[in-house]
Structure formats: C-alpha cells, structure tokens
Biopython code that builds the backbone (N, CA, C, O; Angstrom):
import numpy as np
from Bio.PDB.StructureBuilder import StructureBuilder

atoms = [
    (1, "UNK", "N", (0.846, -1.177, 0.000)),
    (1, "UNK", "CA", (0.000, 0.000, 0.000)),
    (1, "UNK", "C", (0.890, 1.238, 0.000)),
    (1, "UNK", "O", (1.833, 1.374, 0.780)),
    (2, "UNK", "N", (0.519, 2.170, -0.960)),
    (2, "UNK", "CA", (1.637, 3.780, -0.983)),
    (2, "UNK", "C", (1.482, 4.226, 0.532)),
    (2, "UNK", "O", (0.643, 3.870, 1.359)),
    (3, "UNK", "N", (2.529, 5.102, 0.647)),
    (3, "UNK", "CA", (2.188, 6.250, 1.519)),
    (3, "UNK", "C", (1.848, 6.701, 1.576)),
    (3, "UNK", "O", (2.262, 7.553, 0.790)),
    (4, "UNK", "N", (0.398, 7.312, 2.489)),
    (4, "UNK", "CA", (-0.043, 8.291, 2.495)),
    (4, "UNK", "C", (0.640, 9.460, 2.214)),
    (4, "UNK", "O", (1.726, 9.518, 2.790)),
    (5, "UNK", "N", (0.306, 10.617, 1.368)),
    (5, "UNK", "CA", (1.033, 12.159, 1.129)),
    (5, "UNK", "C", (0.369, 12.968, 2.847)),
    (5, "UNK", "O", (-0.753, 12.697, 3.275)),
    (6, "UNK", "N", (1.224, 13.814, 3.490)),
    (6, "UNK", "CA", (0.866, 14.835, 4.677)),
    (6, "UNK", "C", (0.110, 16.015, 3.525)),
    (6, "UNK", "O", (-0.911, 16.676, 3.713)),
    (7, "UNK", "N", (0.980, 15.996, 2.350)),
    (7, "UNK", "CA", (-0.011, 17.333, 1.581)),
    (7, "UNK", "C", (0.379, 17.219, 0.236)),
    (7, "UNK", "O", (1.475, 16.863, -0.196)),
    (8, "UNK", "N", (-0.788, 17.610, -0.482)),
    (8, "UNK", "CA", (-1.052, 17.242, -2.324)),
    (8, "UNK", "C", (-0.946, 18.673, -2.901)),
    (8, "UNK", "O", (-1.101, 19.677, -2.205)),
    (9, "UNK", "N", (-0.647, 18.693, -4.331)),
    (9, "UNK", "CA", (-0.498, 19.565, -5.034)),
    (9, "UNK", "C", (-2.022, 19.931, -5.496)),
    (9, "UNK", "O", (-3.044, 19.394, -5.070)),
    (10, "UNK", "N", (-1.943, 20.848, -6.353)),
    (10, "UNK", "CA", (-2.896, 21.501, -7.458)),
    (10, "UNK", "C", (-3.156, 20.219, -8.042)),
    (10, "UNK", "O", (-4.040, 19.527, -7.537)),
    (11, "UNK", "N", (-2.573, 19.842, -8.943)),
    (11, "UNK", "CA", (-2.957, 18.784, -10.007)),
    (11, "UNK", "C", (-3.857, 17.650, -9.181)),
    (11, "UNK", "O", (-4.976, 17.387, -9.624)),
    (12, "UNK", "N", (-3.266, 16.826, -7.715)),
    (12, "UNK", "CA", (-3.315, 15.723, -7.158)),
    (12, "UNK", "C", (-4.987, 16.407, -6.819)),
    (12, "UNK", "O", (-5.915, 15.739, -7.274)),
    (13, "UNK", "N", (-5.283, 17.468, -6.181)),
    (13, "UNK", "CA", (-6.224, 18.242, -5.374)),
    (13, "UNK", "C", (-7.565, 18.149, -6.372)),
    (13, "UNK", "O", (-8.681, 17.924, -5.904)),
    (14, "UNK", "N", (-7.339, 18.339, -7.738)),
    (14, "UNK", "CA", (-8.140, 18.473, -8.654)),
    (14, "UNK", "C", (-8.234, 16.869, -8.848)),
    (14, "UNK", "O", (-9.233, 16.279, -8.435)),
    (15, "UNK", "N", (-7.109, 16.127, -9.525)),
    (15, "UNK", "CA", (-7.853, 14.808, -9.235)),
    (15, "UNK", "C", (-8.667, 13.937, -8.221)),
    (15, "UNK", "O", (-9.421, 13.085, -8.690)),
    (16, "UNK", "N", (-8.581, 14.071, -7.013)),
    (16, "UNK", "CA", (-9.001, 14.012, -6.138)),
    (16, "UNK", "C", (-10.943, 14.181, -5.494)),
    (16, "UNK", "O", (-11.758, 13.481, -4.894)),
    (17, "UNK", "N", (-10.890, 15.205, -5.953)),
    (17, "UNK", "CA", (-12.089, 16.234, -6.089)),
    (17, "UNK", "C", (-12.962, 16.313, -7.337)),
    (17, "UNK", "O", (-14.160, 16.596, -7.344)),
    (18, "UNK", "N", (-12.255, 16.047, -8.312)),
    (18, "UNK", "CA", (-12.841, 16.201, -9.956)),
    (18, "UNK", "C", (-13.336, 17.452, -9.986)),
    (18, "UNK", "O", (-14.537, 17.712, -10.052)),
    (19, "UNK", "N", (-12.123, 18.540, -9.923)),
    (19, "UNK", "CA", (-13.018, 19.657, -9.949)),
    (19, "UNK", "C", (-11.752, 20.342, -10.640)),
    (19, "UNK", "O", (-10.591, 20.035, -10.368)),
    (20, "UNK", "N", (-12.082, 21.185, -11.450)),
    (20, "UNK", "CA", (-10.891, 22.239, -12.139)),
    (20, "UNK", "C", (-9.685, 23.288, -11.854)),
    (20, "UNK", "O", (-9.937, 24.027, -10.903)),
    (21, "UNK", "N", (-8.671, 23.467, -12.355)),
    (21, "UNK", "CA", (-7.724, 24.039, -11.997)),
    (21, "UNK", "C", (-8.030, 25.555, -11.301)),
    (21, "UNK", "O", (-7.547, 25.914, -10.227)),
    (22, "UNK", "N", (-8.774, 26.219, -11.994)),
    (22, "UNK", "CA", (-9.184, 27.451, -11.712)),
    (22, "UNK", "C", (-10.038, 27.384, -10.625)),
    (22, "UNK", "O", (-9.733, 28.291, -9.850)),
    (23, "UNK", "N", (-11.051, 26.670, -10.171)),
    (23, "UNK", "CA", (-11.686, 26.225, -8.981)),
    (23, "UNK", "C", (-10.383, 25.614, -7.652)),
    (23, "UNK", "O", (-10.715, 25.711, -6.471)),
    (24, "UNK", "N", (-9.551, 25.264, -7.862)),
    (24, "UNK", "CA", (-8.669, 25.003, -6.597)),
    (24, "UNK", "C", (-8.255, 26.295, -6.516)),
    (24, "UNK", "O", (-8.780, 26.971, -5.632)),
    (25, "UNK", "N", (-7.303, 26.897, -7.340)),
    (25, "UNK", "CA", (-6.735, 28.386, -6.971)),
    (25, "UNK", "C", (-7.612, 29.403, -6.769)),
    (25, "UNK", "O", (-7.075, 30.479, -6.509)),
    (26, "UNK", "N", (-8.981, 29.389, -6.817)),
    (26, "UNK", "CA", (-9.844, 30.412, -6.494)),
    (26, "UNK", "C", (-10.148, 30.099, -5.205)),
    (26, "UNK", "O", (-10.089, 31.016, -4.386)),
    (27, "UNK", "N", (-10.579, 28.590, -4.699)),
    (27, "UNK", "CA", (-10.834, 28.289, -3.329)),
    (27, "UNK", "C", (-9.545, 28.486, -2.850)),
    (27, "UNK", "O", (-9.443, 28.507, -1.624)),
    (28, "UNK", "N", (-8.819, 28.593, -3.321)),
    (28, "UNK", "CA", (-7.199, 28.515, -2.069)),
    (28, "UNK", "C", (-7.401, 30.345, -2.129)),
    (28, "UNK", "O", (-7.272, 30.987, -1.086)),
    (29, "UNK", "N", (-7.566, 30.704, -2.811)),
    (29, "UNK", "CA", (-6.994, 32.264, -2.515)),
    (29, "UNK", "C", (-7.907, 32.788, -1.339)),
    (29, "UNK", "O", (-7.597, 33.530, -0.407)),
    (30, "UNK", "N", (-9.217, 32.148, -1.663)),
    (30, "UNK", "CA", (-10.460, 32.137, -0.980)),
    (30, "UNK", "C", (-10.029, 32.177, 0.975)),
    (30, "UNK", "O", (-10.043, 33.089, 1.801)),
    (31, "UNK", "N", (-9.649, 30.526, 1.066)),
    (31, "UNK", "CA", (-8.991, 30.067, 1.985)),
    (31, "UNK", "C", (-7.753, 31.427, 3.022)),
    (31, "UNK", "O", (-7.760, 31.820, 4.188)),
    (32, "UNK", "N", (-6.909, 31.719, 1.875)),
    (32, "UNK", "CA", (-5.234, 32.586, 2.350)),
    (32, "UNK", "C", (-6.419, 33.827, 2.779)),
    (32, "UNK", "O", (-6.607, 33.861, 3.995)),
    (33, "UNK", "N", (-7.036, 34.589, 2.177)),
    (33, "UNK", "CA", (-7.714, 35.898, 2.630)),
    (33, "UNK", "C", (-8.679, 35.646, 3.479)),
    (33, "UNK", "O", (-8.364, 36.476, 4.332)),
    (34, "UNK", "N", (-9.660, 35.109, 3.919)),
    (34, "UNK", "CA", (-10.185, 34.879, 4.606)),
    (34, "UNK", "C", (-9.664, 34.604, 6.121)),
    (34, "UNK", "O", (-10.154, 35.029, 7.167)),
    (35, "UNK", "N", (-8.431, 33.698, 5.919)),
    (35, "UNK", "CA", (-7.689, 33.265, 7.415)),
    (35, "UNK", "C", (-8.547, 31.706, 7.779)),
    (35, "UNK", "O", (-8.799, 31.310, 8.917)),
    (36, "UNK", "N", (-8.850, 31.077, 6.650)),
    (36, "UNK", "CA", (-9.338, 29.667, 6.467)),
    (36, "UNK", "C", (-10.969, 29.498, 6.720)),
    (36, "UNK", "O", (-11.710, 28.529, 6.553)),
    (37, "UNK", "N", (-11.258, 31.073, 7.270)),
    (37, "UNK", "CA", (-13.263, 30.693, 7.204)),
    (37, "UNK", "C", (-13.631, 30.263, 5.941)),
    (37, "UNK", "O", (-14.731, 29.785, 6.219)),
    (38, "UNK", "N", (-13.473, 30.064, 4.553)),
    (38, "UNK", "CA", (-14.139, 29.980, 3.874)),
    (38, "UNK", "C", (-13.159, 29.237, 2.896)),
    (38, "UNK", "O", (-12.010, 29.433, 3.292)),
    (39, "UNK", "N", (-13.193, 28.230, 1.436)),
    (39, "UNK", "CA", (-12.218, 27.640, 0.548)),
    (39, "UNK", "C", (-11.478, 26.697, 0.713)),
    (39, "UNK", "O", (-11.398, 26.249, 1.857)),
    (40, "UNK", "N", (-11.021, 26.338, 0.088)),
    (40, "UNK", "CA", (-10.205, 24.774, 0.742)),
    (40, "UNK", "C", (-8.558, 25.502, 0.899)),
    (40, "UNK", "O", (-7.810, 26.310, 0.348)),
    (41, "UNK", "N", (-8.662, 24.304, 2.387)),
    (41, "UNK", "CA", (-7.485, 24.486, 3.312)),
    (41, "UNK", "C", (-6.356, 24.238, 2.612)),
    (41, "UNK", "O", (-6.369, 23.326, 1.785)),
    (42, "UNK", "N", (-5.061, 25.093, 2.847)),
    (42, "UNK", "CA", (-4.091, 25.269, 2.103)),
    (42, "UNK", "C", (-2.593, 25.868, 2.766)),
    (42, "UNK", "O", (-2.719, 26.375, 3.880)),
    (43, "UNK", "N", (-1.538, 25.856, 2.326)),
    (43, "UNK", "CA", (-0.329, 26.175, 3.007)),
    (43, "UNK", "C", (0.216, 26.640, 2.060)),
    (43, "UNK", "O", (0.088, 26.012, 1.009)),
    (44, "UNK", "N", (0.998, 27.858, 2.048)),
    (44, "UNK", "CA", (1.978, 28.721, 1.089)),
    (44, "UNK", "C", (3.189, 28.032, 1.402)),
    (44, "UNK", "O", (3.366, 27.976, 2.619)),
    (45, "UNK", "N", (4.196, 27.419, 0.638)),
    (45, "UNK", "CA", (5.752, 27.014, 0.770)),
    (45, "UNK", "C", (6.204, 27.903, -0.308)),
    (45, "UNK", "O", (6.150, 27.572, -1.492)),
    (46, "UNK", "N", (6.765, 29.328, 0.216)),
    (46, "UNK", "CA", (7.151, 30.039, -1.055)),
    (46, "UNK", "C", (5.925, 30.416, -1.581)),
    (46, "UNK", "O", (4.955, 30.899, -0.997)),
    (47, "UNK", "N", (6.095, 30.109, -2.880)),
    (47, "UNK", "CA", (5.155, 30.457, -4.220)),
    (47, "UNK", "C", (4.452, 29.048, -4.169)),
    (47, "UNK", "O", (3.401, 29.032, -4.811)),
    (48, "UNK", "N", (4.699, 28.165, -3.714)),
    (48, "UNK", "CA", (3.940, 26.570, -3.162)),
    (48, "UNK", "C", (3.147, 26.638, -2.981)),
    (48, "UNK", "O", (3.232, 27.379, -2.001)),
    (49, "UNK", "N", (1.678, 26.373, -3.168)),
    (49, "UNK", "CA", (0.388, 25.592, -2.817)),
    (49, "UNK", "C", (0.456, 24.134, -2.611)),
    (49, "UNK", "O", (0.683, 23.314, -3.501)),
    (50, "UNK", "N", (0.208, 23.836, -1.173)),
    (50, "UNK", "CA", (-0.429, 22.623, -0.930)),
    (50, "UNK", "C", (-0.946, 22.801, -0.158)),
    (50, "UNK", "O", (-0.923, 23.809, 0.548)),
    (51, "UNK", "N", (-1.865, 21.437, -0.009)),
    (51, "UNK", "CA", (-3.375, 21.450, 0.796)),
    (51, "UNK", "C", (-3.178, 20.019, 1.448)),
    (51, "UNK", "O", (-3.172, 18.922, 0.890)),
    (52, "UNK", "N", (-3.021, 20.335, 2.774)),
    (52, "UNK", "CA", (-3.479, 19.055, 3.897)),
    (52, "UNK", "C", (-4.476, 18.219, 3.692)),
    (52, "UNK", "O", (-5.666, 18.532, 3.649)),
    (53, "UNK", "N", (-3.851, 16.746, 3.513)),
    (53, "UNK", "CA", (-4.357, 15.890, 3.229)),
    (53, "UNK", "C", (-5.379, 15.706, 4.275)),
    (53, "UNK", "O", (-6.532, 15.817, 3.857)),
    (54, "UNK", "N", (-5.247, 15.461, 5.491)),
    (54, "UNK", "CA", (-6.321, 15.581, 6.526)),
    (54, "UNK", "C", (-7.156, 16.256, 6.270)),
    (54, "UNK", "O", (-8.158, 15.759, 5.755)),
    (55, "UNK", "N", (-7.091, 17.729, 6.531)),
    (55, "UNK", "CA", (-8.088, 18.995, 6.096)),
    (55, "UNK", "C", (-9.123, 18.906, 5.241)),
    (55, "UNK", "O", (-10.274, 19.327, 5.357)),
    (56, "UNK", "N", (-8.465, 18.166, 4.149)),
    (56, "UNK", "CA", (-9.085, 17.841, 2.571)),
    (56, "UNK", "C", (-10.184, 16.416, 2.822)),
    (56, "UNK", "O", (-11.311, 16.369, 2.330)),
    (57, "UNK", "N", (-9.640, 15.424, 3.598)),
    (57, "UNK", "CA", (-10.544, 14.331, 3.687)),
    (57, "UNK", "C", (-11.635, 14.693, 4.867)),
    (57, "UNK", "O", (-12.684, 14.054, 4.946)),
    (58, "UNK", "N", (-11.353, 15.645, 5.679)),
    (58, "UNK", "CA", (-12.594, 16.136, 6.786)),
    (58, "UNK", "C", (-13.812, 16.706, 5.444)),
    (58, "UNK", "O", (-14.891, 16.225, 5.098)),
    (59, "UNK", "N", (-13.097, 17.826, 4.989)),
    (59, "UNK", "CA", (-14.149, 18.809, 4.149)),
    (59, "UNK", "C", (-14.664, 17.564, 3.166)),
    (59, "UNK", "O", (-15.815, 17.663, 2.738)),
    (60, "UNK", "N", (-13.901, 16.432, 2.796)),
    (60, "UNK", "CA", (-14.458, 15.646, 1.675)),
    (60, "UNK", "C", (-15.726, 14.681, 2.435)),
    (60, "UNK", "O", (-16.845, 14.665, 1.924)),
    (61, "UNK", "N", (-15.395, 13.820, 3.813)),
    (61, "UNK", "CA", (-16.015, 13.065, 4.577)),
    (61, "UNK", "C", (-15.348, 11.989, 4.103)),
    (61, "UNK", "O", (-16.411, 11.480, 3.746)),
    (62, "UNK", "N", (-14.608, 11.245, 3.801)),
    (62, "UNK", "CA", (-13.826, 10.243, 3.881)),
    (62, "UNK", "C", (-12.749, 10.246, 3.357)),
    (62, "UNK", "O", (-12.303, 11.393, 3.348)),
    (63, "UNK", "N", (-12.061, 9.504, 2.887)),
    (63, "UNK", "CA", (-10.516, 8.980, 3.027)),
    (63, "UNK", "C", (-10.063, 9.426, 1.250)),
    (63, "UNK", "O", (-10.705, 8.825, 0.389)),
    (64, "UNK", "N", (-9.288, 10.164, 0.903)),
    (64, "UNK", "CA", (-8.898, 10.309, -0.382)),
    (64, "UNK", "C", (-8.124, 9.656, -0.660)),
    (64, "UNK", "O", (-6.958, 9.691, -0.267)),
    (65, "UNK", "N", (-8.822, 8.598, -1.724)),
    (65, "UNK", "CA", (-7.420, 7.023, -2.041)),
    (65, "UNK", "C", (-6.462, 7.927, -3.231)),
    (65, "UNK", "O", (-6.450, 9.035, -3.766)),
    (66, "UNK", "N", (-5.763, 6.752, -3.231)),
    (66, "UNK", "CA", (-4.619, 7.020, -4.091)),
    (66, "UNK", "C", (-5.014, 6.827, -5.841)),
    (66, "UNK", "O", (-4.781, 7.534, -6.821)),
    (67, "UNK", "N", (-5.729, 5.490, -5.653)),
    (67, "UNK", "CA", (-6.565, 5.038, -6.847)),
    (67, "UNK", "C", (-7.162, 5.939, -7.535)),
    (67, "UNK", "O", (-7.333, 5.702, -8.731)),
    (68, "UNK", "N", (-7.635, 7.201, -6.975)),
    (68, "UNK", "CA", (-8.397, 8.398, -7.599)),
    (68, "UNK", "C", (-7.783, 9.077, -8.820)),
    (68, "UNK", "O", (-8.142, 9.372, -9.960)),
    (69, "UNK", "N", (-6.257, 9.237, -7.758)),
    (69, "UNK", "CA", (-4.967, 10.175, -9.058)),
    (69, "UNK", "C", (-4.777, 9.322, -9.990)),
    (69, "UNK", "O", (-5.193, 8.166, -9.908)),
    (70, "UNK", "N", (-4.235, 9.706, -10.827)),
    (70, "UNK", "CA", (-3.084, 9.199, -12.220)),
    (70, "UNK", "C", (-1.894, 8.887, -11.894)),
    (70, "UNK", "O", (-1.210, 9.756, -11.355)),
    (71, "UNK", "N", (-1.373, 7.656, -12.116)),
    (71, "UNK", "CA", (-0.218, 7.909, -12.011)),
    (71, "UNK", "C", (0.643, 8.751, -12.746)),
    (71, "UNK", "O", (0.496, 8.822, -13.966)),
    (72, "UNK", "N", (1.686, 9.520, -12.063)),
    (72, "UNK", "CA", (3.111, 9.979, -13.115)),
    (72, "UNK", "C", (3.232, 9.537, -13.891)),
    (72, "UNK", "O", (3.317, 10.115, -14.975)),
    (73, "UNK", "N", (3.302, 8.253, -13.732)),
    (73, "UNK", "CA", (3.856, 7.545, -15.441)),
    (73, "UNK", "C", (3.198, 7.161, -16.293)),
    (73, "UNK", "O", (3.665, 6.472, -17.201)),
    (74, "UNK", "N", (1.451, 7.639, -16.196)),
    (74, "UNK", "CA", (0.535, 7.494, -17.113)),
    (74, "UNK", "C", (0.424, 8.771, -17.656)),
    (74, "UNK", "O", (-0.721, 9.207, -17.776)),
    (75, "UNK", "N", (1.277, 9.408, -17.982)),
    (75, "UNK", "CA", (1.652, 11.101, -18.148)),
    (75, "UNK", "C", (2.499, 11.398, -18.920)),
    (75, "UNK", "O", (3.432, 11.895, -18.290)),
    (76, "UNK", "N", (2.709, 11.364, -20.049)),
    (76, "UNK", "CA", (4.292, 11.644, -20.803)),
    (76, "UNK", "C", (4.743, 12.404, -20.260)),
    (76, "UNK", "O", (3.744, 12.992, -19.845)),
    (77, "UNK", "N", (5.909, 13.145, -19.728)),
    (77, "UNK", "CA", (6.626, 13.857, -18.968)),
    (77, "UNK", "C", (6.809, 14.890, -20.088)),
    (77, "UNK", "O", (6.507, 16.057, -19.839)),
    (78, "UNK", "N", (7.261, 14.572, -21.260)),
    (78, "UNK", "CA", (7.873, 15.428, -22.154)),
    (78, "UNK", "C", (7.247, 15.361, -23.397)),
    (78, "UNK", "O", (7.488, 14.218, -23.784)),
    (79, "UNK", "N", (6.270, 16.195, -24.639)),
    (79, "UNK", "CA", (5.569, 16.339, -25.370)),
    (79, "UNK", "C", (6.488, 16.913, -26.487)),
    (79, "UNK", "O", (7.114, 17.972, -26.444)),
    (80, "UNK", "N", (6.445, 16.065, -27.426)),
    (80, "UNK", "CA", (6.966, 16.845, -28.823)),
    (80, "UNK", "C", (6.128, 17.549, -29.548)),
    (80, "UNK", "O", (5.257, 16.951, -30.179)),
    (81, "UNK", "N", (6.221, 18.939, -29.602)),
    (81, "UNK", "CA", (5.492, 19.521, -30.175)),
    (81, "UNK", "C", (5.196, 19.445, -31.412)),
    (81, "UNK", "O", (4.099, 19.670, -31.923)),
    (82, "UNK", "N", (6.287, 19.087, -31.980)),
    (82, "UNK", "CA", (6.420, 19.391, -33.688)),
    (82, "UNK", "C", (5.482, 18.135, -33.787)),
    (82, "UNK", "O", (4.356, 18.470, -34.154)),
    (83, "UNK", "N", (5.650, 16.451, -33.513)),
    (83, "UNK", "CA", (4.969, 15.963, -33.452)),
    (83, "UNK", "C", (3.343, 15.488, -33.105)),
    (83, "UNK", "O", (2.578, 15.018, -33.947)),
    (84, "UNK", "N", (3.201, 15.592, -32.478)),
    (84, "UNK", "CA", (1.848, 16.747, -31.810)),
    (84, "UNK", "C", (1.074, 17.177, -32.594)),
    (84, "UNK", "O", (-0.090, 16.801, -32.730)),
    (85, "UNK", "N", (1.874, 18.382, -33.464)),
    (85, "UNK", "CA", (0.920, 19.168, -34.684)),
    (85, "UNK", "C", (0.755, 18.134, -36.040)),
    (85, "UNK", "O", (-0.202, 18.094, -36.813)),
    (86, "UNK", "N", (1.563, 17.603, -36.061)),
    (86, "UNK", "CA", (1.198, 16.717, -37.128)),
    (86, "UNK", "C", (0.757, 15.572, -36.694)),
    (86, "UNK", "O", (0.132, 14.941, -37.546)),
    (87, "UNK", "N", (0.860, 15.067, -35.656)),
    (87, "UNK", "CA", (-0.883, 14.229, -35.513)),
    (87, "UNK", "C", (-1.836, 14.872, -36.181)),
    (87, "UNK", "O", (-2.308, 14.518, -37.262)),
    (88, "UNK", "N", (-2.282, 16.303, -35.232)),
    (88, "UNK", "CA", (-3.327, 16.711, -35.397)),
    (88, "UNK", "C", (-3.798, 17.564, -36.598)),
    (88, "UNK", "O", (-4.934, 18.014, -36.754)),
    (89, "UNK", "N", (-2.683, 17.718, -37.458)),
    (89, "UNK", "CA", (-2.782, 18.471, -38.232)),
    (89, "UNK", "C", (-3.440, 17.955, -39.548)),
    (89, "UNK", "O", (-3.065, 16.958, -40.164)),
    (90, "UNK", "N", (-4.835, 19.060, -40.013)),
    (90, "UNK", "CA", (-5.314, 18.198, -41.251)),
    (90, "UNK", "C", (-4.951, 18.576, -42.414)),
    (90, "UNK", "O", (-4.385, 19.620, -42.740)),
    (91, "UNK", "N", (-5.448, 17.286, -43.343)),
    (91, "UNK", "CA", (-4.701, 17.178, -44.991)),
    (91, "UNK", "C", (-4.790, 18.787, -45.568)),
    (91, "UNK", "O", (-5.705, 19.561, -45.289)),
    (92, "UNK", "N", (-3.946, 19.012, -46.197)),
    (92, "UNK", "CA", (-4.341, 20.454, -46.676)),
    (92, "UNK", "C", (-5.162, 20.447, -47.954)),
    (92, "UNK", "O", (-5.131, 19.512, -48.753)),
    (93, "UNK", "N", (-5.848, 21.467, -48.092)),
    (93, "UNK", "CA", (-6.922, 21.047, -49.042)),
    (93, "UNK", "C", (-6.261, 21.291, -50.554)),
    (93, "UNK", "O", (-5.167, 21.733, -50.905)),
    (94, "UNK", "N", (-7.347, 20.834, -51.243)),
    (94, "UNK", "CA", (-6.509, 21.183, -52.716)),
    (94, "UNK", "C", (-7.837, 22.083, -53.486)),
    (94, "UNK", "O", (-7.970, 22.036, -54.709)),
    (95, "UNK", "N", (-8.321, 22.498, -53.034)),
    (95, "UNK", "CA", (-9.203, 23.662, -53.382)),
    (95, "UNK", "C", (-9.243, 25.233, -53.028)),
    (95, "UNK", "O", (-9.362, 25.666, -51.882)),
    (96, "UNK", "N", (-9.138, 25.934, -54.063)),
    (96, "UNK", "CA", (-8.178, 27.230, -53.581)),
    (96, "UNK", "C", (-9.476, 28.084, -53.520)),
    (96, "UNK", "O", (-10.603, 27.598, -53.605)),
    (97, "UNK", "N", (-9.183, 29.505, -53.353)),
    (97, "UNK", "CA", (-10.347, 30.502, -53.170)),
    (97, "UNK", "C", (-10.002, 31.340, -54.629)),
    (97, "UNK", "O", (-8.963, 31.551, -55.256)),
    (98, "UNK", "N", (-11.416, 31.694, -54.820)),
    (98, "UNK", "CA", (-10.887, 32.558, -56.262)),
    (98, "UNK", "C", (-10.194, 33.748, -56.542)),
    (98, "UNK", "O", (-10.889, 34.667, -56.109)),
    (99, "UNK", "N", (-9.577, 34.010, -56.849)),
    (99, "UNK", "CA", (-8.595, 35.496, -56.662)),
    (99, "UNK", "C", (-9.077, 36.535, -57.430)),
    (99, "UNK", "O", (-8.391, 37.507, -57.746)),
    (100, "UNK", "N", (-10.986, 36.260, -57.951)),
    (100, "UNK", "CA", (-10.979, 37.451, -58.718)),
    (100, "UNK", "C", (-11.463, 38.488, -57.693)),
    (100, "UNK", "O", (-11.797, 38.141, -56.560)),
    (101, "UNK", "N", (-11.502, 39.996, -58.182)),
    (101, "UNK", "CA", (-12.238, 41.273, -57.132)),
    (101, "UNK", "C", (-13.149, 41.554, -57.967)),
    (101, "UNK", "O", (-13.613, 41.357, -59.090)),
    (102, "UNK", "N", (-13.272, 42.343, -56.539)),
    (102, "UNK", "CA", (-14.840, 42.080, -57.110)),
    (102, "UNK", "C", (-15.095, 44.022, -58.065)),
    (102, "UNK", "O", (-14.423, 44.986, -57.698)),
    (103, "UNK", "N", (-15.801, 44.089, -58.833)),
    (103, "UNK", "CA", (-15.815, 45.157, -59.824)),
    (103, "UNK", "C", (-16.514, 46.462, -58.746)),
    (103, "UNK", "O", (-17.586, 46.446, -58.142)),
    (104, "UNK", "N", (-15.340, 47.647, -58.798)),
    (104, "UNK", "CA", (-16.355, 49.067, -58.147)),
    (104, "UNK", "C", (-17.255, 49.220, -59.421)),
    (104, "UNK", "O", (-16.860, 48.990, -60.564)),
    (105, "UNK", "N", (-18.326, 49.574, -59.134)),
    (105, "UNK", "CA", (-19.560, 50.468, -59.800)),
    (105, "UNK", "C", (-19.199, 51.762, -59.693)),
    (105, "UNK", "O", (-18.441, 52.308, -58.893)),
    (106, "UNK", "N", (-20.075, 52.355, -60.941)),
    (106, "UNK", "CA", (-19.653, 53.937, -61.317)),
    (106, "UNK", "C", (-20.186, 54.703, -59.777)),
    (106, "UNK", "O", (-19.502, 55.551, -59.203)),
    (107, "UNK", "N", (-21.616, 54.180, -59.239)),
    (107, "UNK", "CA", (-22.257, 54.591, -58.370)),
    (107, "UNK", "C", (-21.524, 54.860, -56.785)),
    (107, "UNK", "O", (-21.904, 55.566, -55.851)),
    (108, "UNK", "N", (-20.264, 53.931, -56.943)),
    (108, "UNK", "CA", (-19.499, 54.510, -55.563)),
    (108, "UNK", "C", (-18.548, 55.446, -55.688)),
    (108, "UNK", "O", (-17.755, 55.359, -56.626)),
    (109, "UNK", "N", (-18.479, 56.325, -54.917)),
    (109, "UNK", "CA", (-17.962, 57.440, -54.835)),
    (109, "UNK", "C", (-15.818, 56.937, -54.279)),
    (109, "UNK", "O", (-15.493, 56.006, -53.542)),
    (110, "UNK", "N", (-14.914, 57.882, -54.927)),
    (110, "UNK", "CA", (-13.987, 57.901, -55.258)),
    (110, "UNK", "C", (-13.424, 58.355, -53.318)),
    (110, "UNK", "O", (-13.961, 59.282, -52.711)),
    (111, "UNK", "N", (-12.557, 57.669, -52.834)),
    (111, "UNK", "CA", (-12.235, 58.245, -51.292)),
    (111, "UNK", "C", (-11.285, 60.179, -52.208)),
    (111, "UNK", "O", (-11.508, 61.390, -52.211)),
    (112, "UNK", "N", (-10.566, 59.477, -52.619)),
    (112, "UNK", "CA", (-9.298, 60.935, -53.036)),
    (112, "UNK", "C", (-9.824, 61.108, -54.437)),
    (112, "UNK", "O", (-10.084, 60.173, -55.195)),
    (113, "UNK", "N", (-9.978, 62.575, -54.753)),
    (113, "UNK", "CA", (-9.845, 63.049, -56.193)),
    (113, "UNK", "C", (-8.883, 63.446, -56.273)),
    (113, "UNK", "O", (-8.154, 63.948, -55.418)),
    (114, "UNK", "N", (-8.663, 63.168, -57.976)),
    (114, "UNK", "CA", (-7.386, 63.164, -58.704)),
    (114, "UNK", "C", (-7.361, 64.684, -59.027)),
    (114, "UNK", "O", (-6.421, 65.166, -59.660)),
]
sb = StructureBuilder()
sb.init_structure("model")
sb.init_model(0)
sb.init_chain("A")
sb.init_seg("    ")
for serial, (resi, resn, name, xyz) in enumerate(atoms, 1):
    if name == "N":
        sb.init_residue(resn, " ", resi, " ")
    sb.init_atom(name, np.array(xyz, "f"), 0.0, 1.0, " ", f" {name:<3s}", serial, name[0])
structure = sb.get_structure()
C-alpha cells in the first residue's frame, strides 16, 4: 500500500475532487484571505500551494485514495510539439479561393480626387 502524502499539489487536489484548476486556486486564494473561514485548506511554501491531506478528507467526509490520481507515469513527462501538430494536423486542401475582385460600380464614390 503507498504512503499516504501529509499534503497534495494543485494537479493531485483536482484529481481528487474532480473539480478544475481554476476552482482550486480560487478556493485557495479564498482560503489565504479569509484566514481559512471559507475555501479549501491550504499552506503557502514560497510560491507553493499545498493542501493538507487531513483537512481535505474532513471537508471531503472520507478517506482520499490514491486510486483516484493518475499515475506519473501514465503522463508523458515530455511532449513533442512538432509531433503533436502533425498528428493533429489536417490534410491540406486542394481547393483554392478565387482570386478574382470584385468590380467598383460607377455609383461609388472615389475616397481621393485626382
């Protein structure tokens, strides 16, 4: 069985919870200004956010397994971009746009006279 974590990140917090990135850092800021009346419980290390694992399973009502997160290594660590785009990248078409313009009429008026 893992070790229990004393305190989880952003990412772990959101898996955990199933709730979004912008929803943890709004409840944590929530949490720091308040003086903990209100948002989920949290600790500054530095520029660090983490949130007490205890704290987190009171406000949840039971035990936050491990089974919930992802593992690390179900995560590529490192993303090739160039690759990436050409997965996703589609066939280019072979149908062009027409390059004619379109004709002024006598009826529109000239911006500059000559």
């Amino acid at each position: 069985m893992p070790e229990r974590k004393d305190f989880l990140t952003v990412e772990e917090v959101m898996a955990h919870l199933r709730v979004g990135r912008t929803f943890v850092y709004e409840q944590a800021r929530l949490y720091l200004r308040t003086g903990g009346a209100q948002g989920l419980p949290c600790r500054k290390f530095g520029r660090l956010l983490r949130f007490p694992t205890a704290q987190l399973e009171t406000l949840a009502g039971a035990p936050l397994l491990e089974a919930d997160v992802p593992a690390a290594r179900d995560v590529p660590a490192v993303v090739d971009l160039d690759e990436a785009r050409r997965a996703k990248a589609p066939e280019p078409s072979t149908s062009r746009r027409s390059s004619t313009r379109r004709a002024t009429g006598t009826e529109q008026s000239s911006l500059f006279t000559d």
